[in-house]
One Martini backbone bead per residue (centre of mass of N, CA, C, O) as a GRO file, in nm:
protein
  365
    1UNK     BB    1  14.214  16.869   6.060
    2UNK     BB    2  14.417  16.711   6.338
    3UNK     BB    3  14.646  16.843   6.560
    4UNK     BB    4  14.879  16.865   6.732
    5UNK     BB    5  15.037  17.081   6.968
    6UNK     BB    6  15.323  16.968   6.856
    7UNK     BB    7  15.243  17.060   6.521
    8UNK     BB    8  15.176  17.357   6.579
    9UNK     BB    9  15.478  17.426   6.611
   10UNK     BB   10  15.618  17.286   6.334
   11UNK     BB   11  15.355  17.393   6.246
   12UNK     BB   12  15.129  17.651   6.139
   13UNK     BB   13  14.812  17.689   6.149
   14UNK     BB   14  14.787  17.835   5.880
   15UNK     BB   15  14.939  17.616   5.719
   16UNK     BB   16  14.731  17.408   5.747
   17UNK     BB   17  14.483  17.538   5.641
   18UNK     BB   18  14.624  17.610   5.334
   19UNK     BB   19  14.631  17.357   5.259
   20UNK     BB   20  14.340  17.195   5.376
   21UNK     BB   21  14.105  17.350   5.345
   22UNK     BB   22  14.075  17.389   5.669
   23UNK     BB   23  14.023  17.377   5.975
   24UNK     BB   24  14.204  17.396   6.266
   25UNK     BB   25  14.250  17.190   6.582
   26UNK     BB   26  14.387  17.083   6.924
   27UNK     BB   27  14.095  17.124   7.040
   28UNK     BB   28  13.828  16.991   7.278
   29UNK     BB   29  13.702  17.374   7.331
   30UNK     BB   30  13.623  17.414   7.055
   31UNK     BB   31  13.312  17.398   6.930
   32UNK     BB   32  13.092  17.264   7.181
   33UNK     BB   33  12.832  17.236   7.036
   34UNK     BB   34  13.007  17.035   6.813
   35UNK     BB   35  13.139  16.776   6.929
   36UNK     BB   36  13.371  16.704   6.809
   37UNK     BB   37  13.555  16.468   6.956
   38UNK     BB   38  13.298  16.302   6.837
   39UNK     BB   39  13.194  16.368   6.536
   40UNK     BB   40  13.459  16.304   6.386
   41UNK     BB   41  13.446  15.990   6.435
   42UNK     BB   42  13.210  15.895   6.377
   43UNK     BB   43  13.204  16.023   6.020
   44UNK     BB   44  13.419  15.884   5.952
   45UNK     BB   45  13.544  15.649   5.708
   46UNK     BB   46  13.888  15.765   5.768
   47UNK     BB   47  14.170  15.748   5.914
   48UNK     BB   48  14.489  15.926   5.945
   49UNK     BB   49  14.836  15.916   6.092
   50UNK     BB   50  14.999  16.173   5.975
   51UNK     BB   51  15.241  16.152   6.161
   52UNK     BB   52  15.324  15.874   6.398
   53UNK     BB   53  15.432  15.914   6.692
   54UNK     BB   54  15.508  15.773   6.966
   55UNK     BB   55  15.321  15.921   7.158
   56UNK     BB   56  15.107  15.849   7.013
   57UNK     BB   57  15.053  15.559   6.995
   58UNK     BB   58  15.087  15.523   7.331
   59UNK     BB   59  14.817  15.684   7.363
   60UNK     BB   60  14.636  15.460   7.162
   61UNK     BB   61  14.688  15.236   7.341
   62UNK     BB   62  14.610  15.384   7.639
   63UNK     BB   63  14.341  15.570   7.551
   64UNK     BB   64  14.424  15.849   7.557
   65UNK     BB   65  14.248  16.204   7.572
   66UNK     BB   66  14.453  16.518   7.558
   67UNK     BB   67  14.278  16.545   7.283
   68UNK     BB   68  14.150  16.566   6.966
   69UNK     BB   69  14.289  16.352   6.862
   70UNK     BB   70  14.239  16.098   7.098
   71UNK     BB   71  13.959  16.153   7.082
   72UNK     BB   72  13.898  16.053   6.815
   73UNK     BB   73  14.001  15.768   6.825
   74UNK     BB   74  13.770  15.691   7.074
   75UNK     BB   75  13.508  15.755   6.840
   76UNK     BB   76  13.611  15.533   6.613
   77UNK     BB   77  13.458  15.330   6.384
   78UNK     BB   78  13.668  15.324   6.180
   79UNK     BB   79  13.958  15.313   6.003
   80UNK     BB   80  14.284  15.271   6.100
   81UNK     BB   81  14.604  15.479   5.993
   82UNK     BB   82  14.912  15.421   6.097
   83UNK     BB   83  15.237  15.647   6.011
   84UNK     BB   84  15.505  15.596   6.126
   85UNK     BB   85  15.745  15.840   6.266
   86UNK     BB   86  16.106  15.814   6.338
   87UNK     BB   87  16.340  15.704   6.536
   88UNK     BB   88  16.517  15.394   6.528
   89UNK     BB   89  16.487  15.348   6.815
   90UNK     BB   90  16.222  15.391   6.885
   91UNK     BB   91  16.097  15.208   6.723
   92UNK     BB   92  16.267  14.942   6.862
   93UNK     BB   93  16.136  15.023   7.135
   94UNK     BB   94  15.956  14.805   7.319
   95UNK     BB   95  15.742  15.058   7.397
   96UNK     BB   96  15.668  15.073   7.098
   97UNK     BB   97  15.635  14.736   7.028
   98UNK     BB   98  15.386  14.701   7.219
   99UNK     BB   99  15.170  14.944   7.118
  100UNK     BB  100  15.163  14.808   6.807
  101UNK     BB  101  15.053  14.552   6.882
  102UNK     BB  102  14.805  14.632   7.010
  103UNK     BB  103  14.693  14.809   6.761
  104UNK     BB  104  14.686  14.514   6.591
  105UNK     BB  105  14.489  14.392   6.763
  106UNK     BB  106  14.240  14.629   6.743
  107UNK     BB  107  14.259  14.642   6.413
  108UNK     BB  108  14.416  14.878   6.315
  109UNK     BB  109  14.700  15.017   6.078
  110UNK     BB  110  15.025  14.962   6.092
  111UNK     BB  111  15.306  15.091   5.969
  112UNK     BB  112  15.613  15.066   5.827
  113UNK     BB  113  15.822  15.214   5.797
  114UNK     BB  114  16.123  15.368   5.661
  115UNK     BB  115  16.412  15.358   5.493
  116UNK     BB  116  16.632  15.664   5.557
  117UNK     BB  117  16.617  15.972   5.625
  118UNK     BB  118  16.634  16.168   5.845
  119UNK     BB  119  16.754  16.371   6.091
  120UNK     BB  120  17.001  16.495   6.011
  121UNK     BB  121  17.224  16.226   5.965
  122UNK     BB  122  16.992  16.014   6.043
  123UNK     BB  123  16.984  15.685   5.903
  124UNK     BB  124  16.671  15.474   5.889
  125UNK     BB  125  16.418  15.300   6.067
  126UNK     BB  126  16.147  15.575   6.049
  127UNK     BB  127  16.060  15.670   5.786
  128UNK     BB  128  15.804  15.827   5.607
  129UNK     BB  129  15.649  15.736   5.417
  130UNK     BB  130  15.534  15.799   5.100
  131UNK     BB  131  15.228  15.944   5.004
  132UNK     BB  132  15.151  15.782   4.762
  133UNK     BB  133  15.170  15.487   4.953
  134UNK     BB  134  14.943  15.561   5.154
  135UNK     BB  135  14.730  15.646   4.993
  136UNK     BB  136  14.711  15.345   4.868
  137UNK     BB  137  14.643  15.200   5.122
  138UNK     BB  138  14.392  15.360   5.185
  139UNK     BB  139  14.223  15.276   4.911
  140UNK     BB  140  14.252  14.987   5.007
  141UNK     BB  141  14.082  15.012   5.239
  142UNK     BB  142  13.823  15.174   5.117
  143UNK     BB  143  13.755  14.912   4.947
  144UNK     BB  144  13.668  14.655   5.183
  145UNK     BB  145  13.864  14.504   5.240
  146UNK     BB  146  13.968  14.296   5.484
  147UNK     BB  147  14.207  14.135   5.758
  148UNK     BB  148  14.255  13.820   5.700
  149UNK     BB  149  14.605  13.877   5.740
  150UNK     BB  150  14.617  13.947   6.029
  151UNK     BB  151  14.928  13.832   6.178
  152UNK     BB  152  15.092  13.772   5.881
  153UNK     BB  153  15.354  13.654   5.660
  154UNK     BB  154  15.432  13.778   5.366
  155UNK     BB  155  15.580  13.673   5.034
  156UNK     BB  156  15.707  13.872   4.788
  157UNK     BB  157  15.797  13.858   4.450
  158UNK     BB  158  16.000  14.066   4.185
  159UNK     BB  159  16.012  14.106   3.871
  160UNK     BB  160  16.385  14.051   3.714
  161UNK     BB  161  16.623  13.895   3.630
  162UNK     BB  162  16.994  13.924   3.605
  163UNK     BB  163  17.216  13.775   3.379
  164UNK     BB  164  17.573  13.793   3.372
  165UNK     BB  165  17.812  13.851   3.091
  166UNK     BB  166  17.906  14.130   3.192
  167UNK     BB  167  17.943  14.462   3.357
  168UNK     BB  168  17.693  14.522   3.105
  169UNK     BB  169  17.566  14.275   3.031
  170UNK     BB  170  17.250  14.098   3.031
  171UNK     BB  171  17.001  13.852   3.109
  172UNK     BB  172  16.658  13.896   3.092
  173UNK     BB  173  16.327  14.076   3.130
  174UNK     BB  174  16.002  14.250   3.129
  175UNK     BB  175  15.985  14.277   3.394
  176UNK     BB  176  15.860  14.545   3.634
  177UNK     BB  177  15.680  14.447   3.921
  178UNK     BB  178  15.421  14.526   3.941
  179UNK     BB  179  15.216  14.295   4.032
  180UNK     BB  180  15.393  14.230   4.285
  181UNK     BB  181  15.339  14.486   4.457
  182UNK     BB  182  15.040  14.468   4.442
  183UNK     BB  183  15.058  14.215   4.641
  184UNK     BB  184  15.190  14.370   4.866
  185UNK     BB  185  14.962  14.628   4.899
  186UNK     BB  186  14.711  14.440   4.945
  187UNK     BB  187  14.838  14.263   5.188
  188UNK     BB  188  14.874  14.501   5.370
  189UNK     BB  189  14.594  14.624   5.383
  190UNK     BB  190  14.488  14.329   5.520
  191UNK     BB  191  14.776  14.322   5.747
  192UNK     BB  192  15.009  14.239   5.686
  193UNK     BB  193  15.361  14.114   5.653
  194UNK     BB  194  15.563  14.200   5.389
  195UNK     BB  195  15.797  14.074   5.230
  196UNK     BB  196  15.986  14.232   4.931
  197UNK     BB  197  16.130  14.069   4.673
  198UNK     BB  198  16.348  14.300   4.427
  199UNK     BB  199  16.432  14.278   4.069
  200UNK     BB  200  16.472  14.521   3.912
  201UNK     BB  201  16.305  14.792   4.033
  202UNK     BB  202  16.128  15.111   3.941
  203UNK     BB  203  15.954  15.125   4.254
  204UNK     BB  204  15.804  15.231   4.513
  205UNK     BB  205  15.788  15.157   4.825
  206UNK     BB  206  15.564  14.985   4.992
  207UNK     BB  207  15.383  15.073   5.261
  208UNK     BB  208  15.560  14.848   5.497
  209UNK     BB  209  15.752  14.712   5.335
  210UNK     BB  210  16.027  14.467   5.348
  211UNK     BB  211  16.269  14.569   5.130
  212UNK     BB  212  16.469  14.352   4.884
  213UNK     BB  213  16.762  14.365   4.688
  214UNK     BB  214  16.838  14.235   4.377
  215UNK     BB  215  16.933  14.075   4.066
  216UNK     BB  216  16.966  13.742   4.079
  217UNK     BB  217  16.856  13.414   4.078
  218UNK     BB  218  17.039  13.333   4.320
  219UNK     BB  219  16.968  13.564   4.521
  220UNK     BB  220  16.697  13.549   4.550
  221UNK     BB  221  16.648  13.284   4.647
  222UNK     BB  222  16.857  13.334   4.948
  223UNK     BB  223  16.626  13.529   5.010
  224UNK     BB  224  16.375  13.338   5.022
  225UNK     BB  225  16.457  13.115   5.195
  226UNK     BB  226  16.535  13.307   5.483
  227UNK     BB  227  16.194  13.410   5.457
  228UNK     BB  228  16.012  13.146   5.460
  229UNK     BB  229  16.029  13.030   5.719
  230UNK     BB  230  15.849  13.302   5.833
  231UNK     BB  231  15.632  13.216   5.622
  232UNK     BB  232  15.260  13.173   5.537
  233UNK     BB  233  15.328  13.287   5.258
  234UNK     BB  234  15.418  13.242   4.913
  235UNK     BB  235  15.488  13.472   4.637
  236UNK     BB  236  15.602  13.430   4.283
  237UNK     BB  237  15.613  13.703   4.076
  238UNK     BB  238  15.894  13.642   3.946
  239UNK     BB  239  16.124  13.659   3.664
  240UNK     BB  240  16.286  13.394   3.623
  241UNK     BB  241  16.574  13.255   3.518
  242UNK     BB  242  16.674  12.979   3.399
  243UNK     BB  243  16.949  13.120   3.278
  244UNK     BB  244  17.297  13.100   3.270
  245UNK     BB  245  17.636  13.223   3.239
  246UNK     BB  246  17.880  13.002   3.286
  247UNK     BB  247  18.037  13.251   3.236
  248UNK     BB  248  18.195  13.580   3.331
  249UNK     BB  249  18.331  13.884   3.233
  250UNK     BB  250  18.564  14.134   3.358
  251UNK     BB  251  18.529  14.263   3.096
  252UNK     BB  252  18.414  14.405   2.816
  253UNK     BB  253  18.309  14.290   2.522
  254UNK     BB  254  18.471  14.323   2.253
  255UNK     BB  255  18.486  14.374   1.895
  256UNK     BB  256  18.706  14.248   1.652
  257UNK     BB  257  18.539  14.114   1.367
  258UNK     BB  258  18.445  13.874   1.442
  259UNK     BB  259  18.309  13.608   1.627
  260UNK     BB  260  18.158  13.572   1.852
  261UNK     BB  261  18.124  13.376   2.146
  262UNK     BB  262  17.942  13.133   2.270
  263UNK     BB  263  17.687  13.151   2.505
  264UNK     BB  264  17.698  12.955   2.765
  265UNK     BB  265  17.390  12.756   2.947
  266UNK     BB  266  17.292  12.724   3.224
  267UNK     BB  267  17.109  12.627   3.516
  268UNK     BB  268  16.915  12.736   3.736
  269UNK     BB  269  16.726  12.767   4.037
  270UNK     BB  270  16.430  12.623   4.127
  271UNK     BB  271  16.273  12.767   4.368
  272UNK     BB  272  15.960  12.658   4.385
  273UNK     BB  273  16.037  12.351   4.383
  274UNK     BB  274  16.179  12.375   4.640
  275UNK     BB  275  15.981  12.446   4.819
  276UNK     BB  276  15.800  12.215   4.805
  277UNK     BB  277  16.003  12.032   4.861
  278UNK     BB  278  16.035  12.108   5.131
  279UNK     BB  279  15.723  12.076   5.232
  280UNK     BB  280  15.736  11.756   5.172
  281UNK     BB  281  15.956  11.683   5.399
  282UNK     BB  282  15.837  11.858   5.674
  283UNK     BB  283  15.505  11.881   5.626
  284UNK     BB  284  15.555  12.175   5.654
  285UNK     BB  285  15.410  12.517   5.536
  286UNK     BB  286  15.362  12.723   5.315
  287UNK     BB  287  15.214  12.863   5.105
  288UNK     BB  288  15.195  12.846   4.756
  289UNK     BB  289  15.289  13.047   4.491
  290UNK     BB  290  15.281  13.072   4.151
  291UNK     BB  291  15.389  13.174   3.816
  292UNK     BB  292  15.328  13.192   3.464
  293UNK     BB  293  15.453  13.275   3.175
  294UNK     BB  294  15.303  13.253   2.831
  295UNK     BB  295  15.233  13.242   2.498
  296UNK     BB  296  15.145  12.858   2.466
  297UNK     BB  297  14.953  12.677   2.586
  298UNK     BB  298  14.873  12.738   2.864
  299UNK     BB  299  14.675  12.556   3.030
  300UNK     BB  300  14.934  12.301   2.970
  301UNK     BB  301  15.173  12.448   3.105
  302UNK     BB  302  15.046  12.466   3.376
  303UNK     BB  303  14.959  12.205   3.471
  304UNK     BB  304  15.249  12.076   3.471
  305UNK     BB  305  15.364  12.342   3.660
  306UNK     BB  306  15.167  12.234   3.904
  307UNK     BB  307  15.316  11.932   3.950
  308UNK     BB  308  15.613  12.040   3.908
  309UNK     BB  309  15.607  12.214   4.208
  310UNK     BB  310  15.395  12.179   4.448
  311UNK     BB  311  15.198  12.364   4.469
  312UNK     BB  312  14.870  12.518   4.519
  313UNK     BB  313  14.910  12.794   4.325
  314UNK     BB  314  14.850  12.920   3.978
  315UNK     BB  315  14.924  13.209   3.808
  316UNK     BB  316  14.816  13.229   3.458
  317UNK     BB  317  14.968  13.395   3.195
  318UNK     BB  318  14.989  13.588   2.895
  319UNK     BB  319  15.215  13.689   2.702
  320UNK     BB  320  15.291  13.929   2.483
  321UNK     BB  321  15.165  14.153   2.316
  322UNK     BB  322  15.114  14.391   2.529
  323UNK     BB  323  15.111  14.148   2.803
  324UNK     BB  324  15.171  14.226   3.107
  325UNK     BB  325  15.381  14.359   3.083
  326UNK     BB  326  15.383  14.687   3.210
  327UNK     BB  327  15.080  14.672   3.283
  328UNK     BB  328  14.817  14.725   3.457
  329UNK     BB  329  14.694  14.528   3.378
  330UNK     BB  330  14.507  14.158   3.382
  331UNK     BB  331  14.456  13.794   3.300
  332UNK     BB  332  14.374  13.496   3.461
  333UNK     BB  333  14.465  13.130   3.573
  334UNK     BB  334  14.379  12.995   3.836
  335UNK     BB  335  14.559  12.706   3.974
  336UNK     BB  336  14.449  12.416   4.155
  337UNK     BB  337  14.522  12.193   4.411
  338UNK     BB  338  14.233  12.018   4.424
  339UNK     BB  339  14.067  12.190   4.195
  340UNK     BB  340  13.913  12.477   4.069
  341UNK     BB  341  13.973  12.716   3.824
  342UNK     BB  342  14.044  13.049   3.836
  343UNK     BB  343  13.900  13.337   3.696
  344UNK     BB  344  14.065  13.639   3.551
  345UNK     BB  345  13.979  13.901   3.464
  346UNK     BB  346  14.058  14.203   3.311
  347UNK     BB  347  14.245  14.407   3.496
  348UNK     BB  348  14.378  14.550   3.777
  349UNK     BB  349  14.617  14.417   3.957
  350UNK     BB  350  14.496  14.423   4.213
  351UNK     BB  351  14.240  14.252   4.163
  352UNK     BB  352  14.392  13.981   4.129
  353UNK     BB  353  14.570  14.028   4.419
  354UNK     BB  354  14.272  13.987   4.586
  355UNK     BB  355  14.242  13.667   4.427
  356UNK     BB  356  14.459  13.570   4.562
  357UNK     BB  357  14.422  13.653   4.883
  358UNK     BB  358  14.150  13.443   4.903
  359UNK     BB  359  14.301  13.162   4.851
  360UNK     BB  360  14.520  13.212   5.090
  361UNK     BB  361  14.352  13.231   5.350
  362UNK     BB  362  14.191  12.976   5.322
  363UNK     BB  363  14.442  12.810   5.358
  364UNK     BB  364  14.491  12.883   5.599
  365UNK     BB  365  14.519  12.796   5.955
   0.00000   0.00000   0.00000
């Protein structure tokens, strides 16, 4: 463990030795016969700086060496891993994001930090993401993953939408938001920018993606829009509901001893349409990738909605008894428009994430 001189001011050094069972020193004259401040760095698989406070930044953006830590970084040649943690204005400071660009053209891999509670009463954008987030970022940097998406903008919904009944009651769907996640843990690792709007999900947020929050089918579209215009990939992997009842009762549904009345419902906006629709009336925009999720008939379902929708590429899995929703792994077939079908092995959904990420960068420009 590698600390700067004020982190050993605000945490002592005797308590950073017994948390991480190792030596601990922000010196570069401590141990001068064992070269630390060059063999630490020759030696790492994977440097991480967390938290990276605006001044490490700044320091390792202009090179800076007046540490053990800065020193470490300018003889890393593994991949380096900043977790920013500061206050709402450091953060949006032009020159921390002059910084971080910089940074993150030589390379680098800067989360972006979390939005919650700060020091003090203040919150807002800037707080250090969760430990086990950052954590999962680091393995997926370490599995050896490329950086093909540095400096994209990719888009992935998550989820299942609910069309309220009543208050109380909503029409809804067996979607976890795993795979739609693991999407975007991925592209995170790979370096994109990442937004993603999640319906209706019970999972920590992946360190550094800017998470929007919907509930139904309507709120998820206005989102989708808003920041597709600005994304080189869309991936849709949310189950979107069909369908929504055409009046919602504003006080819940009681029980009176007859038969209650049929929830007549309408159809929802097909949101995937839409892009593709967008799309080829622009002449340009970004990747589309869909997700059909069938019971049966699945590669005639899928080969169907991947020409009326207009996508790249379609992610076609099989669901029901105990298949895709709620589970670790998963198994598909990405159909391509004008292409050969790939199939993808049962296994972690990362895994999948990965054949995904790796057929939309061959289309980036």
């Amino acid at each position: 463990m590698v600390p700067t001189r004020e982190a050993l001011r605000f945490v002592g050094e005797p308590t950073w030795a017994a948390l991480s069972g190792n030596p601990v020193t922000a010196e570069v004259w401590e141990s001068v016969h064992e070269v630390p401040h060059v063999r630490i760095g020759q030696r790492a698989d994977l440097v991480v700086v967390a938290p990276a406070t605006a001044d490490v930044l700044a320091k390792a953006a202009h090179g800076i060496a007046g540490d053990l830590l800065t020193n470490t970084l300018l003889t890393a040649r593994c991949p380096v891993v900043f977790a920013p943690a500061m206050h709402t204005e450091m953060w949006e400071h032009p020159a921390t994001r002059a910084n971080v660009a910089t940074l993150r053209e030589r390379g680098a891999l800067v989360i972006d930090p979390a939005v919650g509670r700060l020091t003090g009463a203040d919150s807002g954008r800037g707080r250090l993401p969760d430990p086990p987030e950052i954590f999962e970022f680091c393995r997926r940097v370490l599995a050896g993953r490329p950086s093909d998406l540095a400096g994209r903008h990719v888009l992935v919904s998550a989820g299942g939408t609910r069309e309220a009944i009543d208050p109380v009651r909503f029409i809804g769907n067996r979607s976890s938001g795993l795979q739609g996640y693991a999407l975007a843990r991925t592209a995170l690792a790979r370096g994109a920018q990442v937004t993603l709007i999640a319906a209706n999900v019970a999972l920590p947020d992946p360190a550094g993606a800017k998470v929007v929050r919907v509930e139904s089918a309507r709120q998820l579209r206005e989102a989708v829009v808003e920041a597709a215009g600005q994304a080189d990939a869309v991936v849709m992997a949310a189950a979107v509901a069909d369908f929504r009842p055409a009046s919602r009762s504003d006080s819940k549904i009681k029980k009176s001893g007859a038969e209650p009345d049929p929830i007549h419902l309408v159809q929802n906006p097909d949101i995937l349409a839409e892009l593709g629709e967008r799309r080829r009336e622009e002449g340009a925009g970004p990747v589309i990738v869909g997700f059909a999720a069938e019971t049966d008939d699945v590669l005639e379902n899928g080969r169907a909605k991947l020409e009326r929708k207009g996508c790249d590429l379609l992610v076609v899995n099989q669901v029901g008894d105990g298949l895709a929703f709620g589970t670790p792994d998963n198994a598909a077939v990405v159909l391509v428009a004008g292409g050969d079908p790939v199939e993808i092995a049962r296994g972690p959904k990362e895994d999948l994430a990965d054949v995904v990420w790796d057929l939309v960068a061959a289309r980036l420009p």
